[in-house]
C-alpha positions in Angstrom: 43.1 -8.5 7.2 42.0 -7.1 4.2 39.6 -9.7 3.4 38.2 -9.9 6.8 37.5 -5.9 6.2 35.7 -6.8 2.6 33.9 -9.9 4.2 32.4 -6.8 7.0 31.9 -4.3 4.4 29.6 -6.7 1.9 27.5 -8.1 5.1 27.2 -4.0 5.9 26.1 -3.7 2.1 23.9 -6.5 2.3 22.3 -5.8 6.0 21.1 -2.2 4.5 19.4 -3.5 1.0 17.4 -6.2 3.3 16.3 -3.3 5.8 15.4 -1.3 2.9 13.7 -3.9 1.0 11.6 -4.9 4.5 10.3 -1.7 4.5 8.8 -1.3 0.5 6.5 -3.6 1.7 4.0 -2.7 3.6 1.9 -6.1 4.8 2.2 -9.6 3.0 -1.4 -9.8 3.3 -4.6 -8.1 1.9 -8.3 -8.2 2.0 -9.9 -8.1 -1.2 -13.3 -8.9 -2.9 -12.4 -11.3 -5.0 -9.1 -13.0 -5.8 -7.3 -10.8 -7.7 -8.7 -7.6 -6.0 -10.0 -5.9 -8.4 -14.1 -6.1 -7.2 -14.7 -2.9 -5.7 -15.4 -3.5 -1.5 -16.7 0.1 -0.5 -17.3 3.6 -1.2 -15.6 5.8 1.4 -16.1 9.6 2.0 -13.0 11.2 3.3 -13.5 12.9 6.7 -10.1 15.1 6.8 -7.0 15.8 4.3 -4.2 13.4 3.6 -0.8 14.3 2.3 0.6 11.0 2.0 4.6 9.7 3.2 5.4 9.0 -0.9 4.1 8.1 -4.5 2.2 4.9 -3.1 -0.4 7.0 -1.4 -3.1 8.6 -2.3 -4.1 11.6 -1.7 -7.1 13.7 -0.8 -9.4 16.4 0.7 -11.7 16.2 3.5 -15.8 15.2 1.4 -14.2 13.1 -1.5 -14.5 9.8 -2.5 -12.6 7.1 -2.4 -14.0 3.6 -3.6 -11.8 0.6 -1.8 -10.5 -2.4 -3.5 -8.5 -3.4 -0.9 -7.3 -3.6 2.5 -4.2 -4.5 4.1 -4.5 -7.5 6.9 -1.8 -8.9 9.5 0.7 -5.9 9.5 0.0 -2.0 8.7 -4.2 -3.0 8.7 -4.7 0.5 9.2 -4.0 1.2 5.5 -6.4 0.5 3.0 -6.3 1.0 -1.1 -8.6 2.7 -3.2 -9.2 5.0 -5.9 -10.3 8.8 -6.7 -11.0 9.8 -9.8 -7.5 8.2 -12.3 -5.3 8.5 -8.8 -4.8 5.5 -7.1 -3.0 4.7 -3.9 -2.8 3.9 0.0 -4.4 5.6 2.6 -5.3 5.2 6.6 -8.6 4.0 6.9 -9.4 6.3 10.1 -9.5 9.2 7.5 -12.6 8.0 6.0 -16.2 7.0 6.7 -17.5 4.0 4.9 -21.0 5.6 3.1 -21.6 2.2 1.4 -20.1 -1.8 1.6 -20.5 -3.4 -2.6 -18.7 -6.5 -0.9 -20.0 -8.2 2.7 -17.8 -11.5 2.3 -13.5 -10.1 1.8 -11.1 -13.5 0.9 -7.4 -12.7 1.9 -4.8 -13.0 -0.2 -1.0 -12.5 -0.2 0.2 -9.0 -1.6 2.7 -9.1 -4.5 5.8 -6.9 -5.4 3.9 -4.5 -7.6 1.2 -3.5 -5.0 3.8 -1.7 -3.2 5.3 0.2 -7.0 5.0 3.6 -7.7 3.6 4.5 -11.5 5.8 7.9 -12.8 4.7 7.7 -16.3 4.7 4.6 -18.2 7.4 2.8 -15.5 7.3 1.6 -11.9 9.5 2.7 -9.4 10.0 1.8 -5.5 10.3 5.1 -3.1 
C-alpha cells in the first residue's frame, strides 16, 4: 500500500513541475530578422502604459519607444520583444503603433530556453 501511495505522490510531483515548466514558455516559435534575432525589425511608439505579469516583460509609458527584435508566432503571437533604453523584455503588440519597419522579409525560428529567463543581476532566473 505504501508504495502504491509513493508511486501516486511522485506522478503528483512530477504532473505539477511539467504544468509549471509548460507555462515558462511562452511560444516555441519566433519571428525574427535574421537567424539569430538580433537585426532590429521595427521601431514601435507605445500608445498606453504597461505593467507587465513578471521580470520577462518589459515595461513602459504611453509615447516611448520600443525597437522590436522579435516576435512570437504560433502560440501567444500577441507578444512581441523589444528594447527601451538597457530594459529589455515582452510586451503585447496592441500597445504599440509601428512608426517604422528596418526589416520587410521576418524568417521564423524556434525559441530557446533562455528567451523565456529573467536577468536579476549577473544570473538568470525563471518566474
Amino acid at each position: 500500500m505504501s508504495r502504491i501511495l509513493d508511486g501516486r505522490i511522485l506522478l503528483l510531483v512530477i504532473s505539477s513541475l511539467t504544468n509549471l515548466r509548460s507555462t515558462k514558455v511562452l511560444s516555441e516559435w519566433k519571428k525574427c530578422g535574421d537567424q539569430e534575432c538580433e537585426t532590429a525589425m521595427s521601431r514601435v511608439r507605445t500608445t498606453t502604459d504597461y505593467l507587465g505579469p513578471d521580470c520577462r516583460y518589459l515595461n513602459f509609458k504611453a509615447g516611448e519607444e520600443i525597437t522590436v527584435y522579435s516576435k512570437l508566432s504560433r502560440k501567444n503571437e500577441n507578444l512581441w520583444t523589444g528594447s527601451k533604453g538597457k530594459d529589455f523584455g515582452y510586451f503585447p503588440k496592441d500597445a504599440v503603433k509601428v512608426e517604422q519597419v528596418l526589416i520587410a522579409e521576418e524568417v521564423e525560428v524556434l525559441t530557446k530556453e533562455t528567451d523565456f529567463l529573467c536577468l536579476h543581476g549577473d544570473k538568470y532566473t525563471f518566474e
